[in-house]
C-alpha angles and dihedrals in degrees: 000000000000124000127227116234089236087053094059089056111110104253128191114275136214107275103261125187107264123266117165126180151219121209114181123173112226100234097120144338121303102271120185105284093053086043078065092060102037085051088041092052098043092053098055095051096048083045094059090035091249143151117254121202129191118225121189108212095205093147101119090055103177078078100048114105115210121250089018097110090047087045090050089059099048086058096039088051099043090061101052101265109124128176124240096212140025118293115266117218121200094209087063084058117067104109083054100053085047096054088052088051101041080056089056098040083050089055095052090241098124130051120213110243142200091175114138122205080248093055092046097051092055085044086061096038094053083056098048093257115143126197128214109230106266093015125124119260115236106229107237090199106254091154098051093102091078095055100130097044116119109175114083128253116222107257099011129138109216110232124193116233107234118210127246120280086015094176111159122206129197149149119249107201093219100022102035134213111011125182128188133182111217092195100058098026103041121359132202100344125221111250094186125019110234088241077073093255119142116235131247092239092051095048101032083064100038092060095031079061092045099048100045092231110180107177119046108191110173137139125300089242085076096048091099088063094058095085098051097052088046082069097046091053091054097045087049094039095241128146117252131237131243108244136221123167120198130224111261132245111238134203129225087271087056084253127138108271105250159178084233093049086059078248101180135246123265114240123245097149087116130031080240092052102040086052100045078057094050087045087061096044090056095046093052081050098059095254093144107152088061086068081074097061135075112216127190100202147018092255096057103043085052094054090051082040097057098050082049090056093045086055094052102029115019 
């Protein structure tokens, strides 16, 4: 099955009764730029009325640190910001995630693949193509060849073969229009990693779809993955989110505040401490006005929080 470019647009879709997310990954405790998301997320929900469910990505587990998600919580509760619905774990879901691949495989829409990173840098740079340090590597199809195969090849990723022209288009609520060619900035994406581990992209959408999450509202350092999973979405039939990517946190070196960058946990130890974090938060987020206003504890800081965010975002 290949996709129009005019079928791979956003459109509009049916009014659905609001349900927003957080995902964290359980490699560490929330520090505070994941505090941001999981506020701005909240909000947003409270503001619309809506349900908000947690989600633990814990799909890549050699990353996953034990006692994080639990960890995670406790935080997340400690500040007010309760779940509607029972946690969702991504490492409960495989079979789920391959029954959404083996459709796709049936279909003739993935390639099986061997290539390394190394293989694919001195593809690129046969081709001309050069590639920043740290930057992603745009797959050239090497692998292409072996689109129609359906049995799998020991130690293969399966990649999805875009179509021509694959230029996705959305609206972003606080950046805007945003427009990304998969072609020439990504290239055909891995599904599934050849270590057997299922990919963000594939199970992000899957349980975006699951779920009937509506309203997506992360932080800006995933807004590069949008377009992908609005693919995915259109490929799958699914409806497609609305967006809104938050401003990041950054650390002294101008780097996104991380797990990786030793970036360190929010306290909550103490209903002082848990609402001078959410203060901050709201304050990253553009929340001014809540700087003018003592508040005494974490509930009552959310509720003046939540008519803030509908002036600014609903």
């Amino acid at each position: 099955m290949i996709l129009a470019v005019s079928d791979l647009k956003n459109p509009p879709s049916p009014a659905r009764a609001y349900r927003g997310r957080f995902a964290p990954s359980p490699t560490g405790p929330l520090h505070a730029g994941s505090l941001v998301a999981a506020l701005g997320s909240w909000l947003d929900a409270r503001a619309h009325q809506g349900q908000w469910l947690l989600r633990i990505e814990d799909i890549d587990t050699p990353r996953s640190v034990s006692g994080a998600a639990q960890q995670i919580e406790a935080q997340l509760q400690a500040c007010g910001l309760q779940w509607d619905d029972k946690p969702v774990w991504q490492s409960k879901r495989q079979e789920t995630y391959q029954k959404a691949l083996n459709q796709l495989i049936a279909q003739d829409q993935l390639y099986p693949c061997n290539c390394s990173r190394q293989t694919i840098a001195k593809a690129l740079e046969a081709l001309g193509i050069e590639t920043e340090r740290h930057q992603d590597l745009v797959y050239p199809g090497s692998c292409r060849g072996k689109r129609g195969l359906k049995d799998e090849i020991l130690g293969s990723a399966w990649r999805i073969a875009l179509p021509q022209h694959c230029t996705i288009e959305f609206e972003d609520r606080a950046l805007g229009h945003q427009i990304q060619n998969l072609n020439q900035e990504v290239g055909d994406f891995v599904l599934r990693r050849s270590d057997g581990l299922f990919t963000y992209q594939l199970a992000v959408v899957v349980d975006d779809a699951e779920q009937a999450i509506t309203h997506v509202v992360r932080g800006e350092d995933l807004l590069s993955n949008t377009a992908r999973q609005i693919y995915l979405q259109r490929v799958f039939h699914y409806p497609t989110p609305e967006y809104l990517h938050l401003p990041l946190v950054l650390d002294e070196f101008g780097e996104k505040l991380s797990k990786q960058t030793l970036a360190s946990a929010i306290d909550t130890s103490t209903p002082a401490a848990a609402l001078e974090a959410l203060e901050q938060a709201a304050t990253h987020l553009g929340l001014q006005v809540l700087g003018m206003q003592k508040f005494h504890s974490a509930s009552e800081f959310l509720v003046a929080a939540t008519n803030a965010w509908k002036d600014q975002y609903c």
